[in-house]
N, C-alpha and C positions, 0 to 999 in steps of 0.2 A: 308242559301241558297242564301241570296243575298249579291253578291260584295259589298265593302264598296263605290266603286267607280259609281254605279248605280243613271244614271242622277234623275230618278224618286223618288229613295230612298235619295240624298242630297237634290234635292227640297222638298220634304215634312219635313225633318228637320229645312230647314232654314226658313219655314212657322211657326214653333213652336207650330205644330200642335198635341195632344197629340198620344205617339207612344204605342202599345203596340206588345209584342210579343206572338206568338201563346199561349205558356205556361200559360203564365200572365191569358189570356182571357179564358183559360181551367180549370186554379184557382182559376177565380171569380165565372164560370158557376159549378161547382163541390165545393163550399164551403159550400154551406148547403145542399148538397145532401150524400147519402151514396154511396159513392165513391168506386169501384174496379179500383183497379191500377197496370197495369203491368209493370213492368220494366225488363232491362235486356240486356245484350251485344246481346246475341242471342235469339230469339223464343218469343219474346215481342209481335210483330204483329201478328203471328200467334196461342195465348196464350190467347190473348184479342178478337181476333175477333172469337174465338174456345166460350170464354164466354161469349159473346153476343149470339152467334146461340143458346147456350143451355139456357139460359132466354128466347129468344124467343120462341122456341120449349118447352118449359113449362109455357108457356102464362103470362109469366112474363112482366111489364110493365118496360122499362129501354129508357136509349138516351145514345148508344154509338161513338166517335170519335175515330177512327183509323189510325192505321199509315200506310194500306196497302187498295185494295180492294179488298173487301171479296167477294168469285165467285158467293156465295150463295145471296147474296144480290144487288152486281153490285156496291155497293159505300163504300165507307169509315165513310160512316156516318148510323147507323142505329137508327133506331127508333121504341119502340111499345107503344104504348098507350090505345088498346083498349083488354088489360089483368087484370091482378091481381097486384097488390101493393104489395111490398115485406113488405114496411114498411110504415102503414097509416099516412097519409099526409106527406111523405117525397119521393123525386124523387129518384132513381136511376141511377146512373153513371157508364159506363167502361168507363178508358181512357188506351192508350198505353203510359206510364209514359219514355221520353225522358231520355236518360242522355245528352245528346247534348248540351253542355254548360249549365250544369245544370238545366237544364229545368226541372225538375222532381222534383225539392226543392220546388217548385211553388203549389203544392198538399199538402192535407190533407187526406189521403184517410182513410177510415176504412177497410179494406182489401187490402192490397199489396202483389203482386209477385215479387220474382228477381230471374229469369232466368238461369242467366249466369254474370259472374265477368269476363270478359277476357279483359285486356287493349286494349282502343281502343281509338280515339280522343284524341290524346296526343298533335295536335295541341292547346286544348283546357286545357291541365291537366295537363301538362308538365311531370311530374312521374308517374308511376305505381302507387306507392302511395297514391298522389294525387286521381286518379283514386277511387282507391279503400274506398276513405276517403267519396267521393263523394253518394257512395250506404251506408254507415253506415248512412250518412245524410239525405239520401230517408229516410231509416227504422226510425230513429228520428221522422220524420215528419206524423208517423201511428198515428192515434187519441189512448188518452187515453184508453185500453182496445180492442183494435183493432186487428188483425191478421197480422201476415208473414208468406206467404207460402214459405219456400229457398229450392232452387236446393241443393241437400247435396254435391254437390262439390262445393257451397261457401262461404267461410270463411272471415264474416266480425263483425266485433261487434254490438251486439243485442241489443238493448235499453229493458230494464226491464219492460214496463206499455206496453206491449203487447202480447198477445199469439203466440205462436213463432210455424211453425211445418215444417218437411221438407219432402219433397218427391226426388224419383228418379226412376232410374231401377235396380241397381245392386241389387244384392241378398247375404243375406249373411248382409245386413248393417241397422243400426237401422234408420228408416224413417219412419216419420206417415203414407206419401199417396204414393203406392208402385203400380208399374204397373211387369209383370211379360209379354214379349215376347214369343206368343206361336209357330207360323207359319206363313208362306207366303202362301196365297190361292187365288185365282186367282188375281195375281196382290196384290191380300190388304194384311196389315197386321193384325194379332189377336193379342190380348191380353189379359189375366186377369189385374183386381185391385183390389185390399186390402186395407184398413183405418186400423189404429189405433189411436186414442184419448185418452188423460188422462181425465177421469169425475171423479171427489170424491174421493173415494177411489180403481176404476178400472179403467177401460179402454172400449172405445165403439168400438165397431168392424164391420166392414161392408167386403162385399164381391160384385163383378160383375165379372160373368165370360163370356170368348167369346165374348169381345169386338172386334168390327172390326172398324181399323182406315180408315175413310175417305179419309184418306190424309197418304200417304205411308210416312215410314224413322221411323226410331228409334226414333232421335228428335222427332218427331211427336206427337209418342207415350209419350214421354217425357214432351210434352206440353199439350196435352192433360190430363195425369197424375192431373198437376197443377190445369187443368180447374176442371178434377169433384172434385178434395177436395175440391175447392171452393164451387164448385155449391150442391153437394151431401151430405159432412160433414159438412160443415159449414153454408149453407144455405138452407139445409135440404129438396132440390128437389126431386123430388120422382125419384127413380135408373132408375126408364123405362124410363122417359122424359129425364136424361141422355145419358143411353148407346143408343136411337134411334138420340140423337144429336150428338154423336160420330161419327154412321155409316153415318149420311147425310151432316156430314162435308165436304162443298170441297174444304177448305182453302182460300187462298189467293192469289190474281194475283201476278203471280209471285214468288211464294213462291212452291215451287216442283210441277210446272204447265205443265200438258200436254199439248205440240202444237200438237203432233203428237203419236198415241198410234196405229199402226197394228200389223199384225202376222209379217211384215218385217222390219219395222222402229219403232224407238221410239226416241221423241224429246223432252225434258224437260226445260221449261225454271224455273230459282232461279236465287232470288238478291243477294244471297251469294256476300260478297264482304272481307269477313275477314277469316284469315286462319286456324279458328275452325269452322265455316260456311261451310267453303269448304270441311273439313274434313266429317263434318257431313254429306252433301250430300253425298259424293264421296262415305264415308263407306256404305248408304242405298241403293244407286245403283249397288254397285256390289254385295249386296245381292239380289238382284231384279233381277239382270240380269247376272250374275256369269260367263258365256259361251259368249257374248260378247266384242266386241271391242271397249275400250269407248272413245269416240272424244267428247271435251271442247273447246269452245268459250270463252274466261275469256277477260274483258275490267276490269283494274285496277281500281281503286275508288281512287283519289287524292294523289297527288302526295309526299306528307307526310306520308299518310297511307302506299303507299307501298315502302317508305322509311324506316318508321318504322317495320314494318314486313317483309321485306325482307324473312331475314329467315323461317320464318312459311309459305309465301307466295312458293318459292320453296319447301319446303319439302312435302305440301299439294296438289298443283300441280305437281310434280312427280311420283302420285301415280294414273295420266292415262298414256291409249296406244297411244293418239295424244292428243297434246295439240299447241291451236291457239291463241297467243291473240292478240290483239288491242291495242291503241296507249292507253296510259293512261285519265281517265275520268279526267278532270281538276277541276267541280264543282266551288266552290268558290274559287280555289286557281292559284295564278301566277306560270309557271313552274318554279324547282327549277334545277340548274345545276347538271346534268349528272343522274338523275331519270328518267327514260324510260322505255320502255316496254322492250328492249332492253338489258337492263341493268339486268332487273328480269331475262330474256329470260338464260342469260348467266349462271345465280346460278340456274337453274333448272337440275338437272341430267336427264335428256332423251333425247332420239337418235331422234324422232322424235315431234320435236317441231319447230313452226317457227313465226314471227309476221307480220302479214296482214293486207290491210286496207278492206273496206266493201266490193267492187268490187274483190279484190284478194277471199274473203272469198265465196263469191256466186259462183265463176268460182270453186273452191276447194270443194263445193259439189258438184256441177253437174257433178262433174266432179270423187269425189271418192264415193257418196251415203254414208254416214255412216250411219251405223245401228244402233247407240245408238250415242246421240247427246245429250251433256249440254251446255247451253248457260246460262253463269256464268254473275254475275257482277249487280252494283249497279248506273249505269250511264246511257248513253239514247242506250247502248245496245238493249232494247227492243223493238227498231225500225227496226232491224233484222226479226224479228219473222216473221211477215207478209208477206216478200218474204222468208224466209227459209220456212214457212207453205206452200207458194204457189208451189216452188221448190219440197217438199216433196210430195206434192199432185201431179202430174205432172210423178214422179214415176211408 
């Protein structure tokens, strides 16, 4: 996150001052603790901080470090201390396991998730490959006898000295921890869950049914999934201090966040910034709102990324009724020639699409009111909000 070019950041090196990076220091504070680690292209943040709320709403003692903030709590760092010990004289740990330049090799964890395998940071990986080589080397790094929980649509090689289990939603496919979509009811979604476990010579089986997600989208439910086999199968929290941490989930700033919820408007903000990301919301919202006209905000996230995805990045965003977006988020990186927003603009197939700056974009609601409003993207986008809130309220 910071230029190499950063006066602050070359004077402290030519001090030869000792340097570490976040990972490192998340390494040393989780090396003699019992470690949950989440990882994962997509649903990392909202996955870990899903299992922190259910430790705490089971008077569980932990210290977790996040990669978002959790609404439920207001920061990205939780803490309980004045619960129960999971494991006498040993602390407990969530962390949201980076791939971000490997960051994530940096842990030991005894319980890891992976999410989602979808290439991404290719600035950093160069191949798909690469990529993928990088989460084989997460799962490596599970302690002796330790657990993986894998999304069953990811395929990477399993290291042996661990218990392996996977979850999902589809039906019909062999998964330990399986969530089953029942209904949309006012706004939330339901769900059941299922476990299955190999023990001895059978298998342990659990059941919760009528779960209600906190936190609307398939994904959701998806991550959630993750969370109770964690928390439910494998560390053996009792099903009600579960399914009441489910229902009082309210996720993540920024992570499928209401600005705006009446009988006339509805305004969502997500850091969606990748084209399975976008997917995912896109496909939750028009189940949510099906009879709607739906208008996106999207600001690119670096100019590499949506050189790399190109293609995923049009065919995902063409699948609203207006789409707006913004000059590309630069982040750490130098612009590269002829990557624009501009440029996306052109490989999208829709009649109504255009690119704005922030002034264009506030004259362009007051001016058409949209009734279903996403505001996409992983950059300082979310300085929008505040006058879009105000804008909407004003209505």
């Amino acid at each position: 996150a910071i230029p190499k070019d950063h006066l602050q950041w070359n004077y402290i090196q030519q001090q030869n001052w000792p340097i570490y990076k976040r990972s490192e220091v998340l390494g040393m504070i989780s090396a003699d603790a019992f470690c949950i680690a989440v990882a994962g292209t997509h649903g990392k943040t909202t996955t870990s901080t899903l299992v922190a709320h259910i430790l705490y709403s089971a008077n569980i003692n932990f210290t977790a470090f996040l990669g978002g903030i959790s609404s439920n709590y207001n920061t990205n760092y939780v803490q309980k201390a004045d619960g129960n010990d999971l494991f006498p004289g040993k602390k407990t740990v969530v962390l949201e396991a980076d791939e971000f330049d490997r960051s994530f090799h940096r842990l030991s964890p005894d319980i890891a998730v992976i999410t989602a395998v979808d290439p991404d940071h290719l600035d950093i990986y160069g191949t798909h490959e690469a990529f993928f080589e990088a989460f084989t080397g997460f799962a490596e790094k599970i302690e002796p006898q330790g657990h993986l929980i894998l999304n069953n649509r990811v395929a990477i090689d399993i290291p042996e000295h661990i218990h392996t289990y996977t979850y999902g939603l589809e039906q019909g496919e062999k998964v330990n921890f399986r969530s089953h979509f029942t209904e949309i009811r006012d706004g939330y979604f339901y769900f059941n869950y299922s476990s299955s476990i190999p023990s001895g010579d059978g298998t342990i089986e659990r059941e919760v049914t009528n779960l209600c997600s906190g936190l609307p989208g398939f994904h959701n439910i998806e991550n959630a999934t993750a969370a109770i086999g964690i928390c439910m199968d494998i560390l053996n929290l009792d099903r009600f201090d579960v399914k009441s941490a489910i229902r009082t989930f309210q996720g993540v700033k920024r992570r499928f966040e209401y600005v705006v919820r009446n009988e006339h408007y509805t305004v969502i903000d997500d850091y969606a910034h990748h084209p399975e990301e976008l997917n995912a919301i896109l496909n939750s919202v028009r189940k949510l709102y099906p009879n709607k006209k739906l208008t996106a905000i999207f600001q690119p996230h670096l100019f590499s990324r949506t050189r790399d995805f190109v293609d995923g990045f049009a065919e995902s965003l063409g699948n609203v009724d207006e789409l707006i977006l913004m000059e590309i988020y630069p982040a750490r990186e130098v612009p590269i020639e002829g990557i624009d927003s501009n440029w996306l603009l052109q490989k999208i197939n829709l009649d109504n699409k255009s690119v704005a700056s922030e002034q264009e974009i506030i004259q362009h609601l007051l001016r058409d009111k949209p009734e279903l409003l996403l505001v996409l993207g992983a950059g300082d986008i979310d300085k929008l909000i505040p006058k879009i809130k105000e804008i909407y309220d004003s209505f």
